[in-house]
Steps between C-alpha positions, in 0.01 A plus 500: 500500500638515862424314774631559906709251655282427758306176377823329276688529805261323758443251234879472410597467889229285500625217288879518611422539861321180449762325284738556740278376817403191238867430444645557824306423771717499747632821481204645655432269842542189430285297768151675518143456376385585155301798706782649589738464172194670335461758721898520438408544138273784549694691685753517336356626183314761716870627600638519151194648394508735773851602463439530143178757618691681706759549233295635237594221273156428457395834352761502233351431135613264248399370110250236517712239380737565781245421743378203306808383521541566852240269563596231260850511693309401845279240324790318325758501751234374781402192202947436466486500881238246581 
């Protein structure tokens, strides 16, 4: 069974976008209101994901399990972060 790239990568991004952010905070302004680090936070994924659109890494097709484990990447590297 294959799958497209499209939803394991937004989740993947997801969870190490948000490791990262979790982690180090200061990387990405370091003085400003919770509003604005999150609207920090969604943008950024709306870059990658848009880079990866324009790309055509998105369409691509992989085995299930690679895409499970795509996901499982973002999920445990955002819990190692935090």
């Amino acid at each position: 069974m294959y799958w497209k790239l499209r939803i394991p990568l937004i989740l993947g991004i997801i969870g190490v976008i948000s490791g990262i952010i979790q982690k180090i905070p200061n990387l990405f302004l370091v003085n400003t209101s919770s509003f604005i680090r999150s609207a920090v936070f969604i943008g950024l994924i709306g870059i990658i994901f848009t880079i990866l659109e324009k790309t055509d890494v998105n369409e691509k097709k992989v085995h299930f399990t690679i895409g499970v484990g795509i996901i499982l990447f973002g999920i445990i590297f955002d819990y190692l972060m935090a």
